[in-house]
C-alpha positions in Angstrom: 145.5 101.2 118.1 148.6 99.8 116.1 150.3 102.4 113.3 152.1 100.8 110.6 154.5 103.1 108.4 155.1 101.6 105.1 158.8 102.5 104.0 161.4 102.0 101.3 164.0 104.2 100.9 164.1 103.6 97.2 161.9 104.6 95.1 159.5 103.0 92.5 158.7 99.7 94.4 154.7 100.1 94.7 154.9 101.0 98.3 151.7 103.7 98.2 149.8 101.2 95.7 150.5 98.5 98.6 149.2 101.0 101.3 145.9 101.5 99.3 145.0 97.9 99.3 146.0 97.1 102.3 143.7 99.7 104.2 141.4 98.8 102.4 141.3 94.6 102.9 142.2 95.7 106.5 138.9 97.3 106.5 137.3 94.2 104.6 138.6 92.3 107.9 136.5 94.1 110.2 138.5 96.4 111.5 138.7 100.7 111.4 141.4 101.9 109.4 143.0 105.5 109.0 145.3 106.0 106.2 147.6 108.8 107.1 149.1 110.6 103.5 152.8 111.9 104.8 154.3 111.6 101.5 154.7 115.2 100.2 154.2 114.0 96.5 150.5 112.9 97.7 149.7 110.0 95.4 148.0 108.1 98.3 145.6 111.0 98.7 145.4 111.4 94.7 144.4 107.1 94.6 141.7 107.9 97.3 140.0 111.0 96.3 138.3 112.1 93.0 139.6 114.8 90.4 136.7 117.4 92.0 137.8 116.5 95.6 141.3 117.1 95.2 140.6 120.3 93.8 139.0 121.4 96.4 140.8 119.9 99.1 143.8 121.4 97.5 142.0 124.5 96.5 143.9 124.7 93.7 142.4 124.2 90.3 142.5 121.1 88.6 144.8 120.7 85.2 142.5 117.8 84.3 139.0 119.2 85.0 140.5 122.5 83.1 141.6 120.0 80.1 138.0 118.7 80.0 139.5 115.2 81.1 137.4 115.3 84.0 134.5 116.2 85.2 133.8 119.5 87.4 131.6 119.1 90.6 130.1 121.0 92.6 132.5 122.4 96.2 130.6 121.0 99.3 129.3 117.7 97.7 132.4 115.5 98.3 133.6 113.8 100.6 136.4 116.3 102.0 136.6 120.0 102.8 139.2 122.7 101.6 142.1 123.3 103.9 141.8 119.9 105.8 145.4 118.5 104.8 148.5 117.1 106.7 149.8 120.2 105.3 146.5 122.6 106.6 147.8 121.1 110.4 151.5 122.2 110.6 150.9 126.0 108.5 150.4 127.6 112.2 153.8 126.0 113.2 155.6 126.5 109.9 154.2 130.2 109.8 154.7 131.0 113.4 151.3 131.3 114.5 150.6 128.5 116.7 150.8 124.9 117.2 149.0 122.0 115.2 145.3 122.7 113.8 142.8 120.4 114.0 141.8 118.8 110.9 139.1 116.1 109.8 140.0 113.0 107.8 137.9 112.2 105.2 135.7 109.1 105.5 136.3 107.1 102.3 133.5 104.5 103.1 132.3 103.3 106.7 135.5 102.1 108.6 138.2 103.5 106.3 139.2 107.5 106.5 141.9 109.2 104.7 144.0 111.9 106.7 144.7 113.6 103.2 148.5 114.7 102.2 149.3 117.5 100.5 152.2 119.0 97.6 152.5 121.9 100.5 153.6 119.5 103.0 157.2 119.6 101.0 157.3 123.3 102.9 157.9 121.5 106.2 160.9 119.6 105.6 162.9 122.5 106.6 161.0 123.5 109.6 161.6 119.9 110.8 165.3 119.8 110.2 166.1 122.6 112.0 164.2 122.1 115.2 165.5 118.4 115.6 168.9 119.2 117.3 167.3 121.9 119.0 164.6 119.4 120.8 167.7 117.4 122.5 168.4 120.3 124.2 164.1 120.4 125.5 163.4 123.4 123.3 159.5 123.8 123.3 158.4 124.9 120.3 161.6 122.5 119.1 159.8 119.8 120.8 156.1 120.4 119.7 157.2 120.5 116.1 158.9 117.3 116.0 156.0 115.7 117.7 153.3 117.4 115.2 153.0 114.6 112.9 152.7 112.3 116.3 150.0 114.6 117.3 147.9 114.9 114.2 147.6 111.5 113.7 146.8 110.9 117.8 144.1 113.7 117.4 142.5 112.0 114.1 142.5 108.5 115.3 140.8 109.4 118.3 138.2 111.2 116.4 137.5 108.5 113.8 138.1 105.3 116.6 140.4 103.7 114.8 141.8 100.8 114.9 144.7 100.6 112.5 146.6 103.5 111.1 148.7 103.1 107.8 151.1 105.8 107.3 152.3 106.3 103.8 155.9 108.1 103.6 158.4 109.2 100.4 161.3 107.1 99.3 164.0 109.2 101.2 165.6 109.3 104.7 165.1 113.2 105.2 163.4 115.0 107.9 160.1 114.4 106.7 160.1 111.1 106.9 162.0 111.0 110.2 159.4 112.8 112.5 156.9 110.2 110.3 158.3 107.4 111.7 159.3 108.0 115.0 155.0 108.0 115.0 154.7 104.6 114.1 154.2 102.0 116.2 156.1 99.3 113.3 157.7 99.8 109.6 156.6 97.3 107.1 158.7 97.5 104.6 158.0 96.9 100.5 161.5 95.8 98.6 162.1 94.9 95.2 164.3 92.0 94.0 167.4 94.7 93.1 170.8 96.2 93.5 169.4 99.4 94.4 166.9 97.8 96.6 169.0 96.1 98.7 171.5 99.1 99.6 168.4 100.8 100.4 168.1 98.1 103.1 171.6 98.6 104.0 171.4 102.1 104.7 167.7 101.8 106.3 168.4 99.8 109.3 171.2 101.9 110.9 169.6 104.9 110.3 166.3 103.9 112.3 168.4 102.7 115.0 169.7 105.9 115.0 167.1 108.2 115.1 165.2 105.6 117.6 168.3 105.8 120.0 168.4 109.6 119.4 164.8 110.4 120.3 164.1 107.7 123.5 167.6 109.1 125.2 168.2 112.6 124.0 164.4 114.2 123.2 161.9 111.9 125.1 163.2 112.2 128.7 163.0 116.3 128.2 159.2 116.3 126.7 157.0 118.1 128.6 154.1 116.1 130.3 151.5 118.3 128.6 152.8 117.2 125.3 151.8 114.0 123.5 155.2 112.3 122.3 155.8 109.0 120.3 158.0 106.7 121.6 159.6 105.9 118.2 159.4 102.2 118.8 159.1 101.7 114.9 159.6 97.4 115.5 160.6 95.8 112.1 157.6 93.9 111.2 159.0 92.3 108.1 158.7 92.8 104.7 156.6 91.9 101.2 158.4 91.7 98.1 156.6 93.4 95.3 157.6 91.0 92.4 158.9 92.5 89.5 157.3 92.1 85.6 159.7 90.0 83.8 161.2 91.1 80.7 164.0 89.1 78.4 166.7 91.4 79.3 165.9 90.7 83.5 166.1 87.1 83.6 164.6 84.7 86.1 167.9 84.1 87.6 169.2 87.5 88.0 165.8 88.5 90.1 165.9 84.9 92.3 169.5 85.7 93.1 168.7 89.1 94.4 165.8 87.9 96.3 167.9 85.3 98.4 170.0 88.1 99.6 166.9 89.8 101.2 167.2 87.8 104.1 170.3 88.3 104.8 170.7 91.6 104.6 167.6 92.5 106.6 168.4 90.5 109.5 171.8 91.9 109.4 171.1 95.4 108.7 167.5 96.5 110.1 167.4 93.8 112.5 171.3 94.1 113.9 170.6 90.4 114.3 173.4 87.2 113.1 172.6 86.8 109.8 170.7 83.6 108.5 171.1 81.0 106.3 169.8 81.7 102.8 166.5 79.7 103.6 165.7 81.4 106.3 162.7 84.3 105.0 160.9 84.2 108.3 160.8 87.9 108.3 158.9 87.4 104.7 155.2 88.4 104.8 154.3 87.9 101.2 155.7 88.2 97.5 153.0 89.8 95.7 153.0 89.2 91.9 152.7 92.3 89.2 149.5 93.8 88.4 150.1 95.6 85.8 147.1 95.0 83.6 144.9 95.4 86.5 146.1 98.7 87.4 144.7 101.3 85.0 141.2 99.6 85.1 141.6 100.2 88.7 142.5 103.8 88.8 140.0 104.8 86.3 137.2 103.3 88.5 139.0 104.6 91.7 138.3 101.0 93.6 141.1 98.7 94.7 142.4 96.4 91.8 140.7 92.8 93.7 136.8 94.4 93.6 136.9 95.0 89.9 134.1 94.0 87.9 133.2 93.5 84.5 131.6 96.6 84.0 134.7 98.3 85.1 136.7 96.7 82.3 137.7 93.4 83.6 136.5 91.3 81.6 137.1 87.2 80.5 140.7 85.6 82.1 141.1 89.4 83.8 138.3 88.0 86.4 140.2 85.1 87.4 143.4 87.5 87.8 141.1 89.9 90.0 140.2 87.1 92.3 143.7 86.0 92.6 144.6 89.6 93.7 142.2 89.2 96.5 143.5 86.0 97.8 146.9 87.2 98.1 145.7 90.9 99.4 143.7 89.1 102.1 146.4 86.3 103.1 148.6 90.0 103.4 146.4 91.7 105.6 145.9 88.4 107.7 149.4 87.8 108.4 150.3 91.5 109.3 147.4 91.6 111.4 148.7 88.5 112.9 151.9 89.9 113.5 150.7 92.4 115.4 148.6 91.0 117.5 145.1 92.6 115.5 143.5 89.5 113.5 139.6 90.1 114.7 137.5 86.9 115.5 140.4 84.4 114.8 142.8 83.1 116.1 146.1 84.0 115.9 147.5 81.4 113.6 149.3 82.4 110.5 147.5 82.3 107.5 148.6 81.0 103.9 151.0 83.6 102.6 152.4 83.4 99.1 156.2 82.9 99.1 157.0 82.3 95.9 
């Protein structure tokens, strides 16, 4: 099993809407996937799940369904069950009670599950923050929480055999997100053509280092043997750009001389490597174009945006658009798979990737 967290640390980018298709061409590919929902805003989980799901997963009652904007259903007759959340796992911990409940993720179709994320999750950030410094020191219930997220995902990957796990995280560097991806195995990161987006970069790559160093020679060698610990290897596997819709007031050459940074700055700052020359985008998976038009059709059928039909909306030239999302969604999955080593009954020779 491989775990890939997708992270920017700005905001805005596409980066859950990139984890959605991406499980789900991963499971196209042949192979099991688990999407793990760590983002305490939850949109992953709200792209997966229905209106009448979420309200019951959530327990909470629906604004839409109350609005009449969507249909009620009946509770037991979806595909989830209250109190099975991210969130549901780490209450005994944040309340005092225990360690880490067990909960089920819910099987989206057969080979793709969804550990579901929660708005609750948000209580946790300060559980997490103030146990950190307490875990150099080998403090056990420090320890087990900062290894809960770790555990969860160990405990629901096992139980579902799976053979990819995509972790979604928020835009932020906070605690959160820390004990997140000290979990995964690699970061593929999503970037826009920006400013903001690369000082993002600038700030991300340190700060890994950091909490990487920190955890393999401060918490790891004081873990317990009968507790499950990550070994925060969190490898740079590269990173998509997520191309930007353009508008007269962000020209062509504004966004093209933003993007010829990128290389630079990720070989220098995530990578601590010598920087490049500008032509050097080896670290480059994919530039994915905008789908903007394809987007709405896709969240009101609640299906990825490439396996949109006609009856869903997409109708005429929008075809030919939803089979060109496909390609480059599949050439995507291929070359991460490649990159780590997963690409089932091929070999392991890089597919055609976009790099416009």
């Amino acid at each position: 099993m491989t775990s890939i967290a997708l992270f920017n640390n700005k905001g805005g980018v596409g980066k859950t809407t990139l984890t959605y298709h991406l499980a789900h061409m991963i499971q196209r590919l042949g192979l099991s996937v688990l999407a793990v929902d760590l983002d305490p805003q939850a949109n992953l989980t709200s792209m997966c799940l229905e209106e009448t799901e979420i309200e019951e997963l959530w327990e909470k009652p629906s604004e839409l369904i109350n609005q009449g904007a969507a249909a009620a259903g009946l509770p037991g007759t979806g595909r989830v069950r209250s109190g099975q959340t991210i969130a549901d796992a780490v209450r005994p911990i944040l309340e005092g009670t225990g360690d880490i409940a067990t909960v089920e993720p819910a099987r989206l179709q057969p080979g793709l599950w969804l550990l579901p994320g929660s708005l609750d999750l948000s209580r946790f950030e300060d559980k997490l923050s103030n146990e950190w410094s307490r875990a150099y020191a080998g403090d056990i219930a420090a320890v087990r929480t900062s290894t809960s997220f770790h555990r969860i995902i160990e405990q629901a990957t096992r139980a579902v055999e799976a053979d990819i796990v995509l972790i979604d995280v928020g835009p932020n560097l906070g605690a959160i997100n820390r004990a997140a991806l000290i979990s995964a195995d690699t970061v593929l990161m999503p970037r826009a053509a920006d400013l903001f987006s690369l000082k993002g970069l600038s700030n991300l790559g340190p700060t890994l280092r950091q909490w990487r160093s920190d955890w393999q020679g401060l918490v790891l060698p004081r873990v317990p043997s009968n507790i499950s610990a990550p070994r925060a290897e969190m490898r740079p596997l590269g990173y998509v750009i997520m191309q930007p819709e353009m508008r007269l007031d962000r020209p062509v050459k504004a966004y093209e001389r933003w993007l010829q940074r990128i290389p630079w700055v990720y070989s220098s700052a995530v990578l601590d490597e010598s920087p490049p020359s500008r032509t050097d985008d080896r670290h480059r998976i994919a530039t994915l174009r905008n789908y903007r038009s394809l987007m709405p059709l896709a969240h009101d059928a609640r299906k990825p945006m490439f396996d949109l039909r006609p009856a869903d909306g997409a109708l005429g030239s929008t075809q030919q658009y939803v089979k060109t999302c496909f390609k480059e969604f599949r050439a995507l999955a291929q070359e991460v798979l490649v990159r780590i080593g997963e690409l089932p009954g091929e070999t392991h020779q890089s597919p055609t990737v976009n790099r416009r």
